[in-house]
C-alpha positions, -999 to +999 in steps of 0.1 A: -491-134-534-472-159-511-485-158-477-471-177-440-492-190-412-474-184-382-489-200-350-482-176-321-477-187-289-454-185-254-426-177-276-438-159-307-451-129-300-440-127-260-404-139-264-396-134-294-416-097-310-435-099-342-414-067-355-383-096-361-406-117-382-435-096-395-437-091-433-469-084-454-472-121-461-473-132-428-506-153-414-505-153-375-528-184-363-545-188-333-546-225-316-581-220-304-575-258-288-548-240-257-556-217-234-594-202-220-613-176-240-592-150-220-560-162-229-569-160-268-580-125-261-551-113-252-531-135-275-552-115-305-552-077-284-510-087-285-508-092-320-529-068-326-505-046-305-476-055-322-488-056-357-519-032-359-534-050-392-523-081-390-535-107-408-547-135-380-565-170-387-586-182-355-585-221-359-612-239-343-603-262-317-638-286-333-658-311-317-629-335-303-640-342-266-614-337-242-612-335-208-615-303-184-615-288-152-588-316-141-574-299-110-549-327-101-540-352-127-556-386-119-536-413-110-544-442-138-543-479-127-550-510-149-578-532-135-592-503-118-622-478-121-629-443-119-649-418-127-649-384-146-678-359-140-696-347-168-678-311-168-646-327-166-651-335-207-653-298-230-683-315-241-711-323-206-727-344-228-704-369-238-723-392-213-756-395-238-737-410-265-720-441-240-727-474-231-714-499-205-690-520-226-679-493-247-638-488-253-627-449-251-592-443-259-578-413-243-540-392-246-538-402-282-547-435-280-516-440-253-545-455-226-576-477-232-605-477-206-642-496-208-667-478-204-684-488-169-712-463-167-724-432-175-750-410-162-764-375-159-735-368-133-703-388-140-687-416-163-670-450-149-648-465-167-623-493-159-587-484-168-566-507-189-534-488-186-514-472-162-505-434-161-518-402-155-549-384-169-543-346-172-562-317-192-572-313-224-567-348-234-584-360-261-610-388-256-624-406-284-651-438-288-655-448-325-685-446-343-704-423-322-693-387-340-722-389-365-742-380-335-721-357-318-727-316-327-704-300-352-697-273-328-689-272-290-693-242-268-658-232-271-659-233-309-691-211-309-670-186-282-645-185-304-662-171-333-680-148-315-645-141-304-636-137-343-664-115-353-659-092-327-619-090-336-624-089-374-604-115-379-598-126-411-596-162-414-616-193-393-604-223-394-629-256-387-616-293-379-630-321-381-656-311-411-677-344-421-704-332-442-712-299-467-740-288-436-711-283-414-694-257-434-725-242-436-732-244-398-701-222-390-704-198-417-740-189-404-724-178-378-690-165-390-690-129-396-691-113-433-659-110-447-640-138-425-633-168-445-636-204-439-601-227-447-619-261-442-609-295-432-580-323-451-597-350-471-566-371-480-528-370-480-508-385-506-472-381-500-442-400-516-407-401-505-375-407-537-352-424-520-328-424-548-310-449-561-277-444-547-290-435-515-310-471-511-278-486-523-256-464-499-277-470-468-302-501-471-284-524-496-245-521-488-246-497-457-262-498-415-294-500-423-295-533-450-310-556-429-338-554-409-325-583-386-295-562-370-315-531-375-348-523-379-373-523-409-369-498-437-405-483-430-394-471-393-354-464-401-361-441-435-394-430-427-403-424-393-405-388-406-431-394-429-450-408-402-446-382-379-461-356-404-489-376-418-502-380-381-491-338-375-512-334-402-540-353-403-538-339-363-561-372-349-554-410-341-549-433-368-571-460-367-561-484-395-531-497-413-526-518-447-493-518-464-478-537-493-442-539-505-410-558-508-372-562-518-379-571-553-342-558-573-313-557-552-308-596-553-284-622-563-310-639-589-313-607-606-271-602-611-266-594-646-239-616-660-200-611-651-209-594-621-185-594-591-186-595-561-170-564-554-169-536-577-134-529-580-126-569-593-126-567-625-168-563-630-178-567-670-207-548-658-190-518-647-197-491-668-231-496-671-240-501-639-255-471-618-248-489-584-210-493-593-191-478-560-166-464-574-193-442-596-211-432-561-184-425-541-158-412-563-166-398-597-202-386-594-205-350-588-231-354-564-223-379-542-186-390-553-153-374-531-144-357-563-172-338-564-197-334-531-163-338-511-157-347-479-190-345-465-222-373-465-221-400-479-183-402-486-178-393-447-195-430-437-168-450-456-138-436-439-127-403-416-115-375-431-124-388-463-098-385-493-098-403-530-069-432-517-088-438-483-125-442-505-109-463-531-091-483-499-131-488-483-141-500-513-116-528-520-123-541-483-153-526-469-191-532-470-199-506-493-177-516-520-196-550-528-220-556-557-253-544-548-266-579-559-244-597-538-249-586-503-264-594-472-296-568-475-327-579-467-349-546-464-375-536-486-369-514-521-406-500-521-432-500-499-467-486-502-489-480-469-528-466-468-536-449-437-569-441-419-570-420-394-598-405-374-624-381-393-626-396-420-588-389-436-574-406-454-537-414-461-513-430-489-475-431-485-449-443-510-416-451-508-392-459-537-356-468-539-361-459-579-356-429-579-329-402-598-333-376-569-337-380-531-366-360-517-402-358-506-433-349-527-469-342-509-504-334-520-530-326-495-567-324-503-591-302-487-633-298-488-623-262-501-589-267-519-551-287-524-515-280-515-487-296-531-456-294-515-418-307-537-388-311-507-362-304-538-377-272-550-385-260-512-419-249-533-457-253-517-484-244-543-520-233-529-549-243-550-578-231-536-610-238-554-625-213-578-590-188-571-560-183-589-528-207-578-506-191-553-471-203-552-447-203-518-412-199-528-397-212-492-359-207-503-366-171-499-366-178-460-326-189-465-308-220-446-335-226-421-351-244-443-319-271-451-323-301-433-352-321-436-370-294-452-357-276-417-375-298-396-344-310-381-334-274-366-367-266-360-373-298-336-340-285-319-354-246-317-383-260-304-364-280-281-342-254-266-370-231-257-385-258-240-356-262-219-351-225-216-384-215-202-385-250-181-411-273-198-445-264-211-464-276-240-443-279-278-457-279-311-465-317-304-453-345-274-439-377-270-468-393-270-479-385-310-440-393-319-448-429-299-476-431-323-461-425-357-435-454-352-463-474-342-475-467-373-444-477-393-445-511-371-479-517-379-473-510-415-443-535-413-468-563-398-487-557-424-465-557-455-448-594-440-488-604-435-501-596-473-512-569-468-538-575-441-554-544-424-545-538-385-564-517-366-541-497-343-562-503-308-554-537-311-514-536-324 
């Protein structure tokens, strides 16, 4: 059977009731990482409440440190030090595992202190950046989680919290070794069941042909010197939901890639420099204009209509004004004669902390433009396919479930409907005055750093850049 994870929050289940959502396949999650043990108690007695039954997954905030008991944010100033006592981090003993020297990164990597001191009462450190330090940010010093515990207080709370609810589903983060699994399900109730922690991410996005020829060889985004690099125009997106999903810092970048095609050299002979002048190649050509935008049916005027990508050549878009655009406009020259200079594939390897482990892909050679994905778990895969609006569940040892997400209508178009879903995120945002979103600036500042570093990369052979440092 299909099944949906919801995660509840201040609007889903208070603003908005369960009763205009709820179906049998419905999955409500718990952010065990927002709000005291109290707060997630209610959250499950509301639920509960509203849906007597209801399927709910408690996911474990894990053993990220953050900090606590912050009563009034503190003021950040590069150059200068100051201190954090030890029950200001979810974890008191954070200070065992430090030493004077040490770099922490803290707010997703947004500011860099050295460690100064650290001691049975407080931690120094000097800041490097300016800003301000609030709760529940995340502070991380690399290669010192071998040594911290799998489970924090809260984590154990929580599933005491679980057993004594029923719930049905726990989920762990941050799971590094088979003895961790084990550690929470010794103490996971019988009959709760365990969705463990990602492994890798392989995701690919099809440009498609006529779309890199549209956009990135004729059209805004063709070179890189008046615009930006292909990785960070087309695939910010891709970025983002890598670092959503892997949900910690990436740490390292490596890309390779070029624009290998779409050249002059590579011209087949009697080509034109326009389409419309008399090309000998004409017919056989897939990038002909006149194919794209006028006689395909799914891109061409005669066929998709007025809409994208006919819309960018001209307003109001007819057959004479198109066929006008493309004797004297941009998008009507060869696509081996033009002034492009972005890439037509790209491949980048990410690491990001936890051990997970990234690969993204990005073709021009493609028939159909979409995304594909594959995520890997310690206890199963998902495959997701952007055309078919389809996830597929594998988990290990049980039969294949299959999501059908065009059952949930238009909300769904869109970039897979992330693009009304960042604006219904938005508005409620606004509506109820501020408050925390599904994710912040700050992680969206990160994924196009990301794509930069990738770029650097890619123009530097390929050479590995550690994000701190970028």
């Amino acid at each position: 059977m299909q099944k949906y994870i919801l995660t509840t929050g201040p609007a889903l289940a208070n603003e908005v009731p369960l009763s205009q959502v709820h179906t049998e396949k419905n999955i409500y999650r718990i952010n065990g990482a927002h709000g005291s043990l109290a707060d997630i108690e209610a959250g499950i007695k509301n639920i509960r409440s509203q849906v007597p039954g209801a399927v709910i997954l408690m996911d474990l905030p894990g053993n990220k440190v953050r900090t606590a008991n912050i009563e009034v944010g503190i003021q950040l100033e590069k150059g200068k030090t100051f201190a954090l006592r030890n029950d200001q981090f979810n974890y008191p003993d954070f200070y065992r595992h430090l030493q004077p020297g040490m770099t922490a990164w803290a707010n997703d990597s947004v500011f860099e202190f050295e460690v100064v001191s650290a001691d049975s009462e407080k931690v120094v450190f000097l800041s490097k950046s300016d800003g301000v330090l609030i709760n529940g940010k995340g502070v991380h010093v690399r290669g010192i989680h071998q040594d911290i515990p799998f489970l924090f207080k809260k984590d154990r709370q929580l599933i005491r919290l679980a057993n004594q609810y029923k719930l049905d589903f726990v989920g762990l983060s941050f799971v590094r070794t088979p003895e961790n699994v084990k550690e929470a399900q010794a103490l996971i109730g019988q009959g709760i069941q365990v969705i463990s922690k990602i492994e890798t991410i392989d995701a690919i996005e099809h440009v498609a042909y006529w779309h890199q020829a549209h956009s990135f060889v004729r059209g805004n985004w063709r070179n890189s010197s008046e615009t930006s690099p292909m990785i960070l125009q087309k695939s910010c997106h891709d970025m983002d939901i890598l670092r959503w999903l892997a949900g910690a810092p990436c740490l390292k970048v490596q890309s390779f890639g070029s624009l290998d095609y779409f050249k002059a050299e590579n011209a087949p002979q009697g080509a034109a420099p326009r389409c419309l002048d008399g090309c000998a190649c004409k017919d056989a050509c897939p990038y002909d204009a006149e194919k794209i935008y006028v006689t395909d049916p799914r891109t061409g005027i005669r066929g998709r209509g007025k809409g994208w990508p006919c819309a960018v050549l001209a307003s109001e878009p007819d057959e004479d004004k198109i066929y006008a655009a493309l004797r004297t406009g941009p998008y009507g020259r060869c696509v081996f004669h033009c002034d492009n200079n972005v890439v037509d594939h790209q491949t980048v390897n990410l690491e990001f902390e936890g051990n997970i482990h990234a690969t993204f892909t990005m073709t021009a050679f493609t028939q159909d433009c979409r995304r594909t994905i594959k995520v890997t778990g310690t206890l199963g895969e998902i495959e997701g396919d952007m055309a078919k609006n389809a996830l597929t569940l594998r988990r290990f040892g049980r039969p294949e479930e299959t999501f059908d997400l065009n059952e949930e209508g238009g909300q769904f178009s869109g970039h897979g409907g992330g693009d009304f879903g960042l604006m219904a995120s938005f508005c409620r945002l606004i509506a109820r005055g501020g408050g925390a979103g599904l994710t912040g600036v700050d992680a969206s500042v990160e994924s196009h750093v990301m794509a930069l570093a990738a770029e650097a990369s890619r123009l530097d052979g390929g050479r590995t850049i550690a994000l701190a440092g970028f």
